[in-house]
C-alpha positions as CSV (number, residue, x, y, z in Angstrom):
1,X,-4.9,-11.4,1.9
2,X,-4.9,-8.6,4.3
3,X,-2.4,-6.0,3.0
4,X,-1.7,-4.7,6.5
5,X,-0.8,-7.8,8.0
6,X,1.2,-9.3,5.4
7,X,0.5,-13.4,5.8
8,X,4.1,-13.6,6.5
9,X,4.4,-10.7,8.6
10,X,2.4,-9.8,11.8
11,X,3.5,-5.8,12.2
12,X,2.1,-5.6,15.6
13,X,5.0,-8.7,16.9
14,X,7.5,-7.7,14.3
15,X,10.7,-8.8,15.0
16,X,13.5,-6.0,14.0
17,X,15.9,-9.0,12.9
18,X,12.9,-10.5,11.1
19,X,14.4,-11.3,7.9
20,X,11.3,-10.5,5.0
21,X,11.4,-13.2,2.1
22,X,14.5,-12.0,0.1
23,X,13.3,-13.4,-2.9
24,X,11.0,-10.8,-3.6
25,X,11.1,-7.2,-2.9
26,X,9.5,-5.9,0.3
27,X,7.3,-2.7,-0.4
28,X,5.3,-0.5,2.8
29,X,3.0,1.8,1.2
30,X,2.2,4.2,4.6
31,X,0.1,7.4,4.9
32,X,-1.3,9.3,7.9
33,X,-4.3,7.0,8.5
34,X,-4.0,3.9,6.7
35,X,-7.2,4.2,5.1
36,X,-6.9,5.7,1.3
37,X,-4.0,6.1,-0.5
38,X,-1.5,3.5,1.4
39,X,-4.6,0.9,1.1
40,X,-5.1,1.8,-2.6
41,X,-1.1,1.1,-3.1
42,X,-1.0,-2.2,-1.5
43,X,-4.2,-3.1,-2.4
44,X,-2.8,-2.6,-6.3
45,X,0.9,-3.2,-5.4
46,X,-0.6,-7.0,-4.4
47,X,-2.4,-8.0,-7.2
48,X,-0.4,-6.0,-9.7
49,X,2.1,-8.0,-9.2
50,X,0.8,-11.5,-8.9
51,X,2.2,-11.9,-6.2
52,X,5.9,-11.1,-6.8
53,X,6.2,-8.4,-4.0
54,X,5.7,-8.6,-0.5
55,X,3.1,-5.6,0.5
56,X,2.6,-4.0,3.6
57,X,0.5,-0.6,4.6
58,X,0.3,1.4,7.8
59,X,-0.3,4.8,9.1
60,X,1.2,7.2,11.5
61,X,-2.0,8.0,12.8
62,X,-4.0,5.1,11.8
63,X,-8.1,5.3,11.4
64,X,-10.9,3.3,12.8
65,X,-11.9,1.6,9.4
66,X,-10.6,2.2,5.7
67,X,-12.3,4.8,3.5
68,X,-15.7,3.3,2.4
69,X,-15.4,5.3,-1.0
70,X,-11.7,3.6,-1.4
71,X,-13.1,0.3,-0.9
72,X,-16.0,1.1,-3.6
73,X,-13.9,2.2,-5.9
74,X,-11.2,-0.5,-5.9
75,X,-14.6,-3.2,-6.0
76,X,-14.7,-1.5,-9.4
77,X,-11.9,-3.0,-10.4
78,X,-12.5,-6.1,-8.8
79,X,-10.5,-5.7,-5.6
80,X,-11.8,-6.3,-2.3
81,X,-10.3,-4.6,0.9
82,X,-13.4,-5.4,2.7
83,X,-11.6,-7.3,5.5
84,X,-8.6,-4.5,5.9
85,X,-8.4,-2.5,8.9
86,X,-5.7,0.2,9.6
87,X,-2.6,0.0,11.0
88,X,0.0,1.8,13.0
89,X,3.5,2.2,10.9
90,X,6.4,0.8,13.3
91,X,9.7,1.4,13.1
92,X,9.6,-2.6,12.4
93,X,7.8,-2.5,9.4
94,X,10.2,0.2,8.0
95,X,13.2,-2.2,8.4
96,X,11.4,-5.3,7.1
97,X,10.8,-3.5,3.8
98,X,12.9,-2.7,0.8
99,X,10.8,0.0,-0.5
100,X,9.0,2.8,1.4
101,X,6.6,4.4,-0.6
102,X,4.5,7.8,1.6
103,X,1.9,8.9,0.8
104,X,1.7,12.1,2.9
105,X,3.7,10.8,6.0
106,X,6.8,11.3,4.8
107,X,8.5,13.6,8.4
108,X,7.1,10.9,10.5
109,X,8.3,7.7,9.1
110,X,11.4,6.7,10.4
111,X,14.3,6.5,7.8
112,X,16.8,3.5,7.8
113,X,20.0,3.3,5.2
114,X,19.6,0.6,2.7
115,X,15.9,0.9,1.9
116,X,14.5,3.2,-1.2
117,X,12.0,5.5,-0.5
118,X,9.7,7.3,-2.5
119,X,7.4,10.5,-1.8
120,X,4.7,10.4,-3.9
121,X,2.1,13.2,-3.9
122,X,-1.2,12.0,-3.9
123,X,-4.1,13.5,-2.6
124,X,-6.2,12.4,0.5
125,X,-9.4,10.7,-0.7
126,X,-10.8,11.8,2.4
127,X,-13.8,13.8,2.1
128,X,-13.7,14.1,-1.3
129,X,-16.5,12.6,-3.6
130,X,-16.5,9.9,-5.7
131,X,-15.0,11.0,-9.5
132,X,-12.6,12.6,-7.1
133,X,-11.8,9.4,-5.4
134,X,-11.4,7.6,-9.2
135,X,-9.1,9.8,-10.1
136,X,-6.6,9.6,-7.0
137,X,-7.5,5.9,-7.5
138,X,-6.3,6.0,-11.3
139,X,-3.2,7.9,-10.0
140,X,-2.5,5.6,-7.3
141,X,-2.5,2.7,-9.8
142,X,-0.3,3.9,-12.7
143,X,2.6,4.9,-9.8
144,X,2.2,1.1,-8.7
145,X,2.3,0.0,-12.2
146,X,5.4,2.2,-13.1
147,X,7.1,0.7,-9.9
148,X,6.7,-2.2,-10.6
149,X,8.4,-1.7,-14.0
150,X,11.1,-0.5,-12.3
151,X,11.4,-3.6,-10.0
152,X,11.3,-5.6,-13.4
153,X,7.8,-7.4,-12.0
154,X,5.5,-7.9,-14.9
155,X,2.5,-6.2,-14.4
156,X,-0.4,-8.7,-14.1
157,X,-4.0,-8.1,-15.9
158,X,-6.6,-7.0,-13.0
159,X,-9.2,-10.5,-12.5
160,X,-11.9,-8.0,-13.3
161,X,-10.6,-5.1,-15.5
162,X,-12.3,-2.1,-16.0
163,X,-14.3,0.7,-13.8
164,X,-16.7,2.9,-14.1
């Protein structure tokens, strides 16, 4: 599942009256470049949940390729982002979602009435080495567990729990 490109949900042709599955809650997880923190959300936002949300991620100023020490650290828990590439956050994905959760990005994403958004401050894994990276990691993926909680979606067991 690429969490960028939702399976439902092409964000480069998305249509502004696109109407998202309104079964289940729409969540965009977006950062400056689309390749830490709003991957780590979706990336545990989708298998959190089982399913149960929609997830999308983008970035104002999206990167060439997705934090290698993000992807190794989410492998820990038995999560591959391997074929996820960045993304540009459009207005379009804004309004398909229900919740906006930025991670850093927060002047430059566009706001629309109707959605819930939510700040969170988490650091940039960029640059930073890899305990560092755990940590933001661990951080990203107890705010995706609380909000899910809040969205009454039973938090699912990881396939391969545990890390290093």
């Amino acid at each position: 599942m690429n969490f960028a490109h939702h399976s439902d949900i092409d964000l480069d042709n998305l249509d502004p009256a696109q109407s998202v599955n309104t079964e289940r809650p729409t969540v965009l997880f977006a950062c400056i470049h689309n390749a830490g923190r709003s991957q780590l959300g979706a990336a545990y936002a989708h298998h959190l949940s089982g399913g149960s949300v929609e997830v999308l991620s983008a970035g104002s100023e999206p990167a060439k390729s997705i934090n290698t020490l993000v992807r190794d650290v989410l492998l820990e828990d038995g999560i591959d982002i391997s074929t996820e590439t960045p993304k540009l956050l459009v207005p379009e994905a804004v309004k398909a979602s229900d919740i906006v959760i930025t991670m850093g990005c927060g002047e430059t994403c566009p706001v629309y009435p109707g959605k819930r958004y939510e700040d969170w401050d988490v650091a940039d894994p960029a640059g930073q080495d890899l305990a560092t990276v755990r940590e933001i990691r661990d951080g990203v993926k107890q705010r995706v567990e609380e909000l899910l909680t809040s969205l009454d979606v039973p938090v699912q067991a990881l396939r391969q729990p545990g890390h290093k």
